[in-house]
N, C-alpha and C positions, 0 to 999 in steps of 0.2 A: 655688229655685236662682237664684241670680244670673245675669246676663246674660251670657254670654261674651264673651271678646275674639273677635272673625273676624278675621283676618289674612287678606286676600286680596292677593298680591305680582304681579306682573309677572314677565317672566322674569328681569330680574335689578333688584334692588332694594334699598335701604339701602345708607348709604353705606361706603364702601368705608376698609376699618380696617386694622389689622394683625392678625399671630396670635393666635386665643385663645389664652387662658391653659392649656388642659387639652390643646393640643399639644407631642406629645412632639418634642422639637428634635433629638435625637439619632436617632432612628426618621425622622424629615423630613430629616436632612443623608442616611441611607443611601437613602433612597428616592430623593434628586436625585442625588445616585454613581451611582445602578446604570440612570436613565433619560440622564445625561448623562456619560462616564465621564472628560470634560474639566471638569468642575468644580471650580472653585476656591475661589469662596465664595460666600454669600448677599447681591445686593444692596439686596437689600427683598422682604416678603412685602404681599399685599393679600388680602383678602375682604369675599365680597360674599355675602348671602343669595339664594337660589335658591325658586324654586318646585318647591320639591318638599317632602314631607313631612319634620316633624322639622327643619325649617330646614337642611338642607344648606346646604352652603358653597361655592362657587366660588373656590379659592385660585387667585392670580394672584403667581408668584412668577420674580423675575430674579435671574439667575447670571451671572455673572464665571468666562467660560471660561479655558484656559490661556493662548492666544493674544490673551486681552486683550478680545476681544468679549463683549458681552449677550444672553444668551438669554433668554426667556422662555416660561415652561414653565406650563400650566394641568389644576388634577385638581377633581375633583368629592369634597369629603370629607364623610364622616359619622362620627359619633361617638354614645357616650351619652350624653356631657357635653350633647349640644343638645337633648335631647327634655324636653319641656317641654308636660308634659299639660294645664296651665290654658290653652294657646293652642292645640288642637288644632282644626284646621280642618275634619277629615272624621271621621264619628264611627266609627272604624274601629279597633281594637287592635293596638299595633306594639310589637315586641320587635329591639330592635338586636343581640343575641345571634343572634336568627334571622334575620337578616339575612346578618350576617357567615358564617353557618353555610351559609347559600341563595350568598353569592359566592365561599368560598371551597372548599365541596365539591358544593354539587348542581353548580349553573349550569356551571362547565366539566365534570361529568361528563355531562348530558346533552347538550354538544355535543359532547363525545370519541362518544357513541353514534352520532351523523349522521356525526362524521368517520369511523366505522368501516365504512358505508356509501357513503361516497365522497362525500358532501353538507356544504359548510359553511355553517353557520349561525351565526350571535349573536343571545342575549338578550335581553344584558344591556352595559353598556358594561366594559371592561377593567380585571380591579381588580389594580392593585398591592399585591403582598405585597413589602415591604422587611425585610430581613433584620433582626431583632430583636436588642437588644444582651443582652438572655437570654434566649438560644431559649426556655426555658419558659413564659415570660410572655406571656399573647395582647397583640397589639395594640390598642388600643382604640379604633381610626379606621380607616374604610374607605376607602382610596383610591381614586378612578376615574377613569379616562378623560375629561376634557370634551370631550363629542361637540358640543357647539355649535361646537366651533373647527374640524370636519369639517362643516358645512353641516345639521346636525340642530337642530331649534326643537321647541318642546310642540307635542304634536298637540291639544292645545286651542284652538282656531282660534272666531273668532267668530260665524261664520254655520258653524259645524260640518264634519264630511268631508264628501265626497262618498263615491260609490258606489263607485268606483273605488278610493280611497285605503283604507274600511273593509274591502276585498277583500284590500288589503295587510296590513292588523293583524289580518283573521282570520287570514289565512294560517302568519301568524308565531304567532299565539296556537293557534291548531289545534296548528303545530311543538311547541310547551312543550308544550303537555296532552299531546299523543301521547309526547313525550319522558319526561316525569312519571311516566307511567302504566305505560310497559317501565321506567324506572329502579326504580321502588317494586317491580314484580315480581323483577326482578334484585337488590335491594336494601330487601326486606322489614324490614331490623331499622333502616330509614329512617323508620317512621311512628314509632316510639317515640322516636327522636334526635327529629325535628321537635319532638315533642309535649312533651319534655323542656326543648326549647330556647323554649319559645312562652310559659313562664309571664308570664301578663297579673293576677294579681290586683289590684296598688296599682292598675292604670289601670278596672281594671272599671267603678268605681263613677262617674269622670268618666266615660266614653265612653256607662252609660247618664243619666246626667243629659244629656247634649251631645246625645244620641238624643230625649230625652222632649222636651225643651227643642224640639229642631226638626221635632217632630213637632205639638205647641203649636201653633208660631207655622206648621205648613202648615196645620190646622185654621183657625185663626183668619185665614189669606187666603184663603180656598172666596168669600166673601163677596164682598170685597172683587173680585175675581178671574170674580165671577160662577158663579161654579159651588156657590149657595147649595144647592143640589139633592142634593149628594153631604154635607153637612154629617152628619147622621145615618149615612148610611154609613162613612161617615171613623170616627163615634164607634165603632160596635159592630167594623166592625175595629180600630182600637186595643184596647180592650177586650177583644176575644179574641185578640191577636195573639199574646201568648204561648203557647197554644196551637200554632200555628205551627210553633216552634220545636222540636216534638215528633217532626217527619216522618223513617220510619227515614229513612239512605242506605245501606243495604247494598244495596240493588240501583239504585244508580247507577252512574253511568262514572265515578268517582272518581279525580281527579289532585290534584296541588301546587298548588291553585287562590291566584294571587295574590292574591286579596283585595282587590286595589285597580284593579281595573282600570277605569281612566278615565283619560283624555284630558289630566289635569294627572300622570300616570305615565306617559306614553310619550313618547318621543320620536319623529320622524318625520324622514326623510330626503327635500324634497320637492321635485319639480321645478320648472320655470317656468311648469306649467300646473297644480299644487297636486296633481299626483300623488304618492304616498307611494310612493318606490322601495326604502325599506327602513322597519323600525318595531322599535324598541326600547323592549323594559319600566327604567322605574329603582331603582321601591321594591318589596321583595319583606320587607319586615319584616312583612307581615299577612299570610303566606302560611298555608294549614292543608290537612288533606288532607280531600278532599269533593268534592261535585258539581263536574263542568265548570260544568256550568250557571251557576253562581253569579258567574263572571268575565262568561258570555256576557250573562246580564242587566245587568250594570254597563257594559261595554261600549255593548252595542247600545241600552241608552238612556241614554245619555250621549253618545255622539262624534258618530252621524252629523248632515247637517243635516238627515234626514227620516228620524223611526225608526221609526214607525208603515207607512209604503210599504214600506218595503222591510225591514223586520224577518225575513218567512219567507223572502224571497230571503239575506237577509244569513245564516241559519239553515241552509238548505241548502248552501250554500260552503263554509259552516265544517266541515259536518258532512261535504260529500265532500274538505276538504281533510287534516280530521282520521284519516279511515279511511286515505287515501292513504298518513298520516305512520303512521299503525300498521304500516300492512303492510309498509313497506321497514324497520320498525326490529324485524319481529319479533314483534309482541306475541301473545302467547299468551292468548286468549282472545276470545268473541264482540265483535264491532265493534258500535256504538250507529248501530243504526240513525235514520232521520229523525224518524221514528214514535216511537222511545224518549226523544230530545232533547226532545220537542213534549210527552211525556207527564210526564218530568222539571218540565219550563217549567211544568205545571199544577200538579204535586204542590208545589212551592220558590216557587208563583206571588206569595208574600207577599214575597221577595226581590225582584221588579223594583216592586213596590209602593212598598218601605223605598226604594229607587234611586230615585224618582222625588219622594219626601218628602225624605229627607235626602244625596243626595247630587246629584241635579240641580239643585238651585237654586244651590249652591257652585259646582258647574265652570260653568255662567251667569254666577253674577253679576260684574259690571264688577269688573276691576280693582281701582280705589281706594277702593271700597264699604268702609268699616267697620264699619257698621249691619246689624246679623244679622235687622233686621224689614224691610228693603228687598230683600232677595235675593229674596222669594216675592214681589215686587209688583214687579218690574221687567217690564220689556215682550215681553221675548223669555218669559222664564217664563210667563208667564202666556199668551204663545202657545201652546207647548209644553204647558203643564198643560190646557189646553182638548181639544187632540186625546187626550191619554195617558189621562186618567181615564176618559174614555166607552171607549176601546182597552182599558185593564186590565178595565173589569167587564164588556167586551163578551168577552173570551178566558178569562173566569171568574179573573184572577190574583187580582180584588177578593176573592174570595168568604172569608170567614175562616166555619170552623163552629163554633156557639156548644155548650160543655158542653151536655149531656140536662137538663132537670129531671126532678130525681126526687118524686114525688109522695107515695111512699111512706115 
């Protein structure tokens, strides 16, 4: 396999242009109508690439009100036209179909469920639907909210959360899964719309080259890195990892597990002492339905600055804030207990493995890094990789079991 491009961006970066070409102008004039109803005309459009997957867009666009004034008005857009699988930064499968499908009928049906409860909640940020000039025709861009111009930054920070602040995105990520999990019961003929909506095959075969490739290059820093010790174990788990992927989930807590959940997806709303007083998800194109678990792994070793200390305390919040959110919305059946999460965490334990290979050294590394062999030998990683490795085979998540030989 060739070497990838890594695009590792800032929060806003590249310079600032006019509208792509596969923007629809006439869908963009109704959508400024029905957000400004004083509008008269366009006096320039701008965009800027964003940090977030799929190259989101930051459009920056000013209007010419009736009264002769400029406004300017900012949305966070996605499209198909931008997905662009030779630059994929995180080896994760995204469907902008399922995207569009998670903004425009889950996401506000699971907070119509809280608002029916007396509880408001968000997400996600606010997507504009502008009235189509043929209704039958979908849209083929997503419009959002830019919650940066509301005091919201990535909650990818560089020395990590604190304890405090991950209490905040359990809490809202507890809300989703509990929300998820009464919506699919209320709404059973939702796994097969997801699963309809999720076809990944043209991307399959980059996302496992992008996987193999940076799993390669974690092997080949054990060395480097010091941690010559785990080299042999590294191999025979690779080696059986697909195996792995064999584990039922029918008797998991199975929700709408985002799929991407780290700290370059969330946004954070944070104080002057780095408290997270709200936490929002952005990209929901890798969503599938499956273990909780599977977010909590990405999460909790990804965001905080200490995830090893406080992983079982970060474990139990989630898990009393999750049962909390079942019981005011209803849900019809046994709650997961601590003990169920913990034995889940053992059975999937290859998932915070793969989190720790291919998706921790990306939300690390610097910035303007372009070199995909520097991410695993930067200084904070290779902090991080020193406590985590001895922590995963000490919790048994290392443990991969190899096929029987049969002798006979």
């Amino acid at each position: 396999m060739s070497k990838p491009v890594l695009r590792v961006l800032s929060q806003i970066s590249g310079d600032a242009s006019g509208p792509p070409t596969w923007l629809d102008q006439q869908e963009l004039q109704r959508l400024i109508t029905e957000n400004s109803p004083k509008f008269q005309s366009i006096v320039g459009i701008s965009t800027r690439s964003e940090q977030f997957p799929k190259s989101a867009l930051r459009m920056q666009i000013q209007v010419k009100l009736a009264e002769n004034t400029i406004q300017t008005m900012n949305f966070l857009v996605k499209s198909k036209e931008q997905t662009n699988y030779d630059t994929l930064k995180f080896p994760r499968p995204h469907s902008f179909e399922l995207e569009m499908h998670m903004y425009n009928e889950v996401l506000p049906a699971l907070e119509e469920l809280y608002k029916n409860v007396g509880k408001s909640i968000n997400f996600s940020p606010h997507s504009h639907k502008p009235k189509l000039v043929h209704p039958a025709k979908d849209s083929k861009c997503l419009y959002l909210d830019y919650l940066q111009d509301k005091g919201y930054k990535l909650a990818n920070q560089p020395k990590g959360l604190s304890k405090s602040a991950m209490e905040a995105i359990l809490s809202k990520l507890a809300a989703y899964h509990a929300a998820t999990a009464r919506y699919l019961q209320l709404n059973p003929n939702q796994l097969r719309e997801l699963s309809n909506r999720s076809s990944r095959k043209e991307s399959d075969h980059k996302i496992a080259e992008l996987k193999n490739f940076l799993q390669r290059k974690f092997s080949e820093s054990l060395r480097s890195n010091g941690l010559q010790d785990y080299e042999d174990k590294v191999k025979c788990y690779l080696k059986n990892l697909a195996d792995c992927e064999k584990t039922d989930i029918k008797r998991s807590f199975n929700v709408i597990s985002i799929g991407a959940c780290w700290p370059n997806n969330l946004l954070g709303h944070f104080d002057a002492f780095g408290n997270v007083k709200d936490a929002i998800f952005i990209d929901f194109g890798s969503v599938s339905h499956g273990p909780a678990i599977y977010d909590l792994f990405q999460l909790l070793l990804t965001a905080p600055a200490e995830k090893t200390e406080h992983f079982d305390a970060h474990l139990r919040y989630y898990q009393d804030e999750l049962n909390a959110n079942l019981n005011l919305l209803n849900f019809k059946g046994s709650l997961p207990t601590l003990t169920d999460l913990q034995v889940e965490l053992l059975d999937f334990g290859h998932w915070g493995v793969e989190v720790v290979m291919e998706i921790l050294p990306l939300v690390l590394a610097d910035f303007e890094s372009s070199d995909v062999d520097d991410i695993f030998k930067t200084r904070k990683y290779s902090e991080e990789i020193k406590k985590l490795l001895p922590w995963l085979e000490n919790r048994a998540y290392f443990e991969v079991e190899p096929e029987p030989i049969n002798y006979y």
